[in-house]
C-alpha positions as CSV (number, residue, x, y, z in Angstrom):
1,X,12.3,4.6,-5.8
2,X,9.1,3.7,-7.3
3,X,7.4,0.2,-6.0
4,X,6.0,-2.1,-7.8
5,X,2.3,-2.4,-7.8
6,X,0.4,-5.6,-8.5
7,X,-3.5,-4.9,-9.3
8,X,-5.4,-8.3,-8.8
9,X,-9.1,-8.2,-10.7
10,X,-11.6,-10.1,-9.9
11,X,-12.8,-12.4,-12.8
12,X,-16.3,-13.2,-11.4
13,X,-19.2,-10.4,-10.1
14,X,-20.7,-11.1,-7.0
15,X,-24.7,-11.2,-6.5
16,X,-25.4,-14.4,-8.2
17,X,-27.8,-16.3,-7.4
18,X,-27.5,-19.3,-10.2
19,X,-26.2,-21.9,-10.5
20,X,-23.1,-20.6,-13.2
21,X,-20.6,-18.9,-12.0
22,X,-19.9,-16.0,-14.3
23,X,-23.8,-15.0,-14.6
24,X,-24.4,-12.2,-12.6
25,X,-28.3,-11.1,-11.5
26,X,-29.1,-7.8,-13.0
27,X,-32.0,-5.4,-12.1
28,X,-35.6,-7.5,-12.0
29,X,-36.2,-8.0,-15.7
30,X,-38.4,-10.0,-18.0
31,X,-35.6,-12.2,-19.1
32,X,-33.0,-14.4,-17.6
33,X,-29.6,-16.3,-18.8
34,X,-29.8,-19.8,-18.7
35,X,-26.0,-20.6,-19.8
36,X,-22.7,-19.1,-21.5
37,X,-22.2,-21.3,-24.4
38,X,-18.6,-20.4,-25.2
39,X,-15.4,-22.1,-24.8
40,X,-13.0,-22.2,-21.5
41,X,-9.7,-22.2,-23.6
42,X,-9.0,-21.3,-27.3
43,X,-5.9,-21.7,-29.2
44,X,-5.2,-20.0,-32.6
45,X,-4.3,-21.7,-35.7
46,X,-3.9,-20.1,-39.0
47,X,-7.1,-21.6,-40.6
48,X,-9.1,-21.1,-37.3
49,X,-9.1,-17.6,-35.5
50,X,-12.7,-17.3,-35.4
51,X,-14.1,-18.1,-31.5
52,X,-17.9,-18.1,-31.2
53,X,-19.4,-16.4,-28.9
54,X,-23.0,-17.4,-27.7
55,X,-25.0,-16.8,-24.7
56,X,-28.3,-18.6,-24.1
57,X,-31.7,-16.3,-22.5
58,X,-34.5,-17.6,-21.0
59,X,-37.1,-15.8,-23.2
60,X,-36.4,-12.7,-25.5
61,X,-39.2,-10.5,-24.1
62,X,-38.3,-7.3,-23.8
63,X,-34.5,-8.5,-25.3
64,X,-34.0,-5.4,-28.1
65,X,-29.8,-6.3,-28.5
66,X,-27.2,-8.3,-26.8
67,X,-23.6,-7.8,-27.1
68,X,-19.9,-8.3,-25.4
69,X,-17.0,-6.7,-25.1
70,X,-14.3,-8.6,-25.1
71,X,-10.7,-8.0,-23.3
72,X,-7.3,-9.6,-23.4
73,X,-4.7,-10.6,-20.5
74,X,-3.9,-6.9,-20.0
75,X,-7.7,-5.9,-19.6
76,X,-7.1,-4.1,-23.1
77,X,-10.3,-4.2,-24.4
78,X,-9.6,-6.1,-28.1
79,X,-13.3,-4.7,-30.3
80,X,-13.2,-1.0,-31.5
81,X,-17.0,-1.3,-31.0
82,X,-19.4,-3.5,-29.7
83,X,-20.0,-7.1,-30.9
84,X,-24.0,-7.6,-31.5
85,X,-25.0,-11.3,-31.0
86,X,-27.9,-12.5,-33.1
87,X,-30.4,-15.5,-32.8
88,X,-29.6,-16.4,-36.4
89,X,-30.3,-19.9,-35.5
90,X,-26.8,-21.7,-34.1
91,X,-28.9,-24.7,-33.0
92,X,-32.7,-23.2,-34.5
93,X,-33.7,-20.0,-35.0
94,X,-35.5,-19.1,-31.8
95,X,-34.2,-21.2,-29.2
96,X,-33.0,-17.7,-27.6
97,X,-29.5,-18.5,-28.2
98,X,-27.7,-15.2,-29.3
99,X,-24.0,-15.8,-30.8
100,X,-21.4,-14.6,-33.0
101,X,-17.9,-15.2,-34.4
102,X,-15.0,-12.7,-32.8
103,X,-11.7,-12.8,-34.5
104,X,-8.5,-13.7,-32.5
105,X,-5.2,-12.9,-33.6
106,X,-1.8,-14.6,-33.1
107,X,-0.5,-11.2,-32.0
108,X,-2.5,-11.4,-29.0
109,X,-0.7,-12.1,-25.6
110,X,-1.2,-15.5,-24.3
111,X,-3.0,-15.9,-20.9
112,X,-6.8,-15.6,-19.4
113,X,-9.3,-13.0,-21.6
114,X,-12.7,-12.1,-20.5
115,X,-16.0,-11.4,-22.5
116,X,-18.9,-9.3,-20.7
117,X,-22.2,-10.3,-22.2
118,X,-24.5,-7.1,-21.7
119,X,-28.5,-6.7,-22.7
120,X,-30.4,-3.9,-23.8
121,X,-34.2,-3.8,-23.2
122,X,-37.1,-2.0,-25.3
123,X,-36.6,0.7,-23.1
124,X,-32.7,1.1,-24.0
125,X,-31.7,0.2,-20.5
126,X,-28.1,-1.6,-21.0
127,X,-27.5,-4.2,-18.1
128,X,-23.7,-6.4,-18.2
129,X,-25.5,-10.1,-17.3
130,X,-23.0,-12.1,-17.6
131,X,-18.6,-12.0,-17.4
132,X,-17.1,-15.4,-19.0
133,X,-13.3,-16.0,-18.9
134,X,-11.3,-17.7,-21.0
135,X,-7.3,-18.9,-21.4
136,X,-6.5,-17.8,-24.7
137,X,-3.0,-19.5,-26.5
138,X,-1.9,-17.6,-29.8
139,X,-0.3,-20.7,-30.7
140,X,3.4,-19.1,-31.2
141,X,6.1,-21.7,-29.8
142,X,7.5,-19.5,-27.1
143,X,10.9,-17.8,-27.1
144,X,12.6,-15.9,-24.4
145,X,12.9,-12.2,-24.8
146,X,16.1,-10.4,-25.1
147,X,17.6,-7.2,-23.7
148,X,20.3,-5.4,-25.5
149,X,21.6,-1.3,-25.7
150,X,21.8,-0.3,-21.9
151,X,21.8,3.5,-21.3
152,X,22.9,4.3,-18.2
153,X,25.3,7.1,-17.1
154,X,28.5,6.1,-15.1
155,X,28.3,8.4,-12.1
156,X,25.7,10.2,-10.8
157,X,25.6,12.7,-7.6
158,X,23.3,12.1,-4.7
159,X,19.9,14.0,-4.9
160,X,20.7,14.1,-9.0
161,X,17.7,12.9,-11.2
162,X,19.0,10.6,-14.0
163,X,17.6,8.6,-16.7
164,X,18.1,4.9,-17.8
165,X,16.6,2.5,-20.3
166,X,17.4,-0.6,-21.9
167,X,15.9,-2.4,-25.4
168,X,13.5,-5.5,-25.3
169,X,12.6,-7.6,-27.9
170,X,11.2,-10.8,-27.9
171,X,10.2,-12.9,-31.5
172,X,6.9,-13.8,-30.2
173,X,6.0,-9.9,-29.9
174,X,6.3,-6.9,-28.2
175,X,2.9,-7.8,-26.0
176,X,4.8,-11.3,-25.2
177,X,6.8,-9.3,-22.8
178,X,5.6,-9.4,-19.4
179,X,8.0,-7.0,-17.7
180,X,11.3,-5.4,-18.2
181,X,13.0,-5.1,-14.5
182,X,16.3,-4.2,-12.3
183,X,17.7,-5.2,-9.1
184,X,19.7,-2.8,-7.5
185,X,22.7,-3.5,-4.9
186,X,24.4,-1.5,-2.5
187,X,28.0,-1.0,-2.5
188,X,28.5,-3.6,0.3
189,X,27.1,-5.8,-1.7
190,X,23.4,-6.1,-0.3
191,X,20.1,-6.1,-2.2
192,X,17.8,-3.4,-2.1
193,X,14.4,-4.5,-1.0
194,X,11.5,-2.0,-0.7
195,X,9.0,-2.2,2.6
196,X,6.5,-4.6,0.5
197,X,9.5,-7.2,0.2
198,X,10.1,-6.3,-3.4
199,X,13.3,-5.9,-5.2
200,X,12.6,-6.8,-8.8
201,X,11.6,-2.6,-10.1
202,X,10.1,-2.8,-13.3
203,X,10.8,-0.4,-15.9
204,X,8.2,1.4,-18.3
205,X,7.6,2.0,-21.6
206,X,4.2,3.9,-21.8
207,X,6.0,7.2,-23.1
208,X,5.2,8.9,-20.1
209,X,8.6,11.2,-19.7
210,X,7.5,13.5,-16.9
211,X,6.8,10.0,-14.6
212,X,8.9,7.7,-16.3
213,X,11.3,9.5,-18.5
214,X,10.1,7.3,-21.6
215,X,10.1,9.0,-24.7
216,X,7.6,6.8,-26.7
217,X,5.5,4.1,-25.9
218,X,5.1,0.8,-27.1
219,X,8.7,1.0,-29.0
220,X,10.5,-1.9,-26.5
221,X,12.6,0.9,-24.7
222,X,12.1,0.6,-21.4
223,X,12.9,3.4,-19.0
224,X,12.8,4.7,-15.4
225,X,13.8,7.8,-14.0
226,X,15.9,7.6,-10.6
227,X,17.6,9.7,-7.5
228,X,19.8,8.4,-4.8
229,X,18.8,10.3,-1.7
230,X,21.2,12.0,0.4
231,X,22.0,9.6,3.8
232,X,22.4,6.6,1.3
233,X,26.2,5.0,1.3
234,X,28.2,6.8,-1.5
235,X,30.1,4.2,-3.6
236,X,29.4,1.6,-6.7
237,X,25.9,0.7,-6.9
238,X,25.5,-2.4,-9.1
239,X,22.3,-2.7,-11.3
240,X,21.0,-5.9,-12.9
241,X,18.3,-5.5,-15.4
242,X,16.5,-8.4,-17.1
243,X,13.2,-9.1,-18.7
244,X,10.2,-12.1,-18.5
245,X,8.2,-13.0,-20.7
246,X,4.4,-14.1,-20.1
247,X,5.1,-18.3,-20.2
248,X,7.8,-17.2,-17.6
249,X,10.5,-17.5,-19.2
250,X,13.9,-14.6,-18.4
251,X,16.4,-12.8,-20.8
252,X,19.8,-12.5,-20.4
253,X,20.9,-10.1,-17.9
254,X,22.9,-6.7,-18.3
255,X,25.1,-5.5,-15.2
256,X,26.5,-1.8,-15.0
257,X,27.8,-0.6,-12.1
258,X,27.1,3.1,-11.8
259,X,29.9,5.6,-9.1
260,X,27.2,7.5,-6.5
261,X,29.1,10.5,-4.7
């Protein structure tokens, strides 16, 4: 039985030696940042999906491009390529303030994004200078997701690999969904709970069928791939599958009881 696995990424570099907290000291160079310019929280509205991005350098000596990368909630990077910023003159032109405008969209997953700011030199040396995070609201009124068309077979024989998935949806999107997820209880009625204290088992849908058994990802069918073990109690299992979305709000929830023998 596969166990869940929670990655926790660090938002801010270590090795600073400012006084801002998402600057980070590169290699000795001929320029410094003095400040990220850019917002802490951003929420989309129709006639408003632009966020500028700005960064402010000491000098631009030696400064031949600055850009960012910028990433969502999932750590999905969001730009097919990178954004340039350009001292275009925000406040004046030449104040070493490099910005640009990065479009947002309402189909974006609520929750905190990151931009990394990075600086090429004269010599083409790229260094990342600077990580700024920010919460990011796509401005949909939130809905709970739903789950719906359980396949599951009815009996299954111990040591017997078997398939399952259910349907999400959710009206707020697809990326709304924050995880699709069982509970599993033995026929005397106890929970399962794995050596980490878990017993919620999340479900997949990144079309990976020799791990997984999905077919296809990103279509809101979420699957796992199972075997009772010989030495477990034969019997009805119960499953409970339900889903959360990222505001933390939970589906309904689909029982099926499934005869291990």
């Amino acid at each position: 039985m596969k166990k869940l696995i929670l990655l926790l990424i660090p938002i801010l570099l270590g090795g600073c030696k400012k006084n801002f907290n998402d600057i980070i000291d590169s290699q000795p160079s001929s320029y410094q940042v003095k400040s990220i310019n850019t917002a802490n929280q951003f929420t989309y509205v129709p006639y408003d999906s632009l966020m500028t991005v700005s960064i402010t350098l000491n000098t631009t000596v030696n400064v031949k491009s600055v850009f960012v990368n910028v990433f969502d909630a999932d750590n999905n990077q969001l730009n097919n390529s990178s954004v340039t910023l350009l001292d275009t003159g925000a406040i004046q032109i030449g104040d070493y303030t490099y910005s640009n405008k990065f479009p947002l969209s309402h189909y974006y997953p609520k929750g905190t994004y990151q931009i990394q700011y990075f600086i090429t030199d004269n010599s083409n040396n790229t260094n990342l200078v600077a990580v700024h995070s920010f919460i990011y609201d796509n401005g949909q009124a939130n809905a709970a997701p739903v789950i719906s068309n359980l396949v599951m077979p009815d009996s299954v024989s111990f040591g017997e690999s078997f398939i399952f998935n259910v349907t999400a949806s959710d009206s707020n999107g697809l990326n709304d969904i924050l995880t699709v997820f069982y509970k599993l209880y033995r026929p005397d009625g106890s929970l399962v709970t794995n050596q980490q204290g878990i017993s919620e088992y999340p479900l997949s849908d990144n079309g990976d069928f020799s791990v997984t058994g999905d077919d296809k990802a990103n279509d809101g069918i979420y699957t796992n791939k199972l075997t009772f073990p010989s030495g477990q109690p034969a019997g009805t299992w119960k499953f409970e599958f339900q889903a959360k979305d990222r505001s933390g709000l939970f589906s309904n929830i689909i029982t099926h009881n499934i005869i291990v023998k």
